[in-house]
FIKOL-989408 format. One record per residue: x negated, y, z of N, C-alpha, C in turn; residue in one letter. Coordinates in steps of 0.001 Angstrom, whole numbers, plus 500000, padded with zeros to 6 digits. Atoms other than C-alpha are relative to their C-alpha. Example, Ala and Ser with C-alpha at 12.3 -4.5 7.8 and 13.67 -1.06 7.14 Angstrom:
499110498810500000487700495500507800499100501200500000a500820498810499940486330498940507140500770501090500730s
REM end
This chain:
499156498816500000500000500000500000499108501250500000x500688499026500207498691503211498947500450501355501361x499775498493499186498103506237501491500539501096499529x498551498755500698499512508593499205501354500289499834x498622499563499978503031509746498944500247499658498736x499355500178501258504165508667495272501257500442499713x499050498889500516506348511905494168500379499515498749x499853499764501676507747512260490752499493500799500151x500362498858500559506069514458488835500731500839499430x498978499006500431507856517775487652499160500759498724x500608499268501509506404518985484394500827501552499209x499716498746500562506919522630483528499569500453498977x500517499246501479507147524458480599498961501479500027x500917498894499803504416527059480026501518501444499946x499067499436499595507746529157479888500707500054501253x499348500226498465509112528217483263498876500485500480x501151499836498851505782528595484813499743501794500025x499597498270499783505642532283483658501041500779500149x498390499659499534509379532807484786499758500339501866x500033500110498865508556531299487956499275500598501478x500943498646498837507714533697491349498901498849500462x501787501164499365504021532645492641499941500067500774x499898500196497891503521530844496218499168500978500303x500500498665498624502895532788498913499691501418498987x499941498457500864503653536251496591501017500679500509x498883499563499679506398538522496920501097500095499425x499290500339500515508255536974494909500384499947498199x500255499858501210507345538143491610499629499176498767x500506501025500693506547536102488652499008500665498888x500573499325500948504361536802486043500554500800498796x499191499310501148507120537672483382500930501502500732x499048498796500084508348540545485676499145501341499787x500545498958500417505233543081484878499627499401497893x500663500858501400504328540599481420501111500218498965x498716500493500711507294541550479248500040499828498348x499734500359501439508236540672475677499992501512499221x499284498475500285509253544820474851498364500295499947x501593499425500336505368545178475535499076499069499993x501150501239500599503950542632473815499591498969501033x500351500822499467503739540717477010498292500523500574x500798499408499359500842543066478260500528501128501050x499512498989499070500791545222481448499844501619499756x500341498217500775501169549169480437500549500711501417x499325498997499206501540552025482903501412500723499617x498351499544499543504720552927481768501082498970500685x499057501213499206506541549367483068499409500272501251x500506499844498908504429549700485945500634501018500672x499260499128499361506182553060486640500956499746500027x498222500455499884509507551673485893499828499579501229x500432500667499136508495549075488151500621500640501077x499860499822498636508027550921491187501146501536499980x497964499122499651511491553546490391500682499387500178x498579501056500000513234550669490873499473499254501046x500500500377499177511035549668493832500127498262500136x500723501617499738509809546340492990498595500545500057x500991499867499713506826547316494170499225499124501047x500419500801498598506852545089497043499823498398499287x
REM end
């Protein structure tokens, strides 16, 4: 009998994974500064949206 725990595995899509908020973060995921509107790069103007709408935290 093996000492390990034998989980299923959960296989995510490189889409889910950049959907999904990152442990121990504040909840954020990578697609909420990463967006599609800007090419999926971070620009100081989302960044200011950003924090008028106080996801900053």
């Amino acid at each position: 009998m093996s000492a390990l725990v034998d989980e299923p595995s959960v296989a995510l899509s490189e889409e889910q994974l950049f959907g999904q908020p990152l442990p121990y973060g504040n909840g954020r995921s990578c697609a909420t500064c990463h967006v599609p509107e800007d090419s999926f790069t971070l620009t100081p103007d989302h960044v200011t949206r950003l924090l008028e709408h106080g996801l900053d935290r």
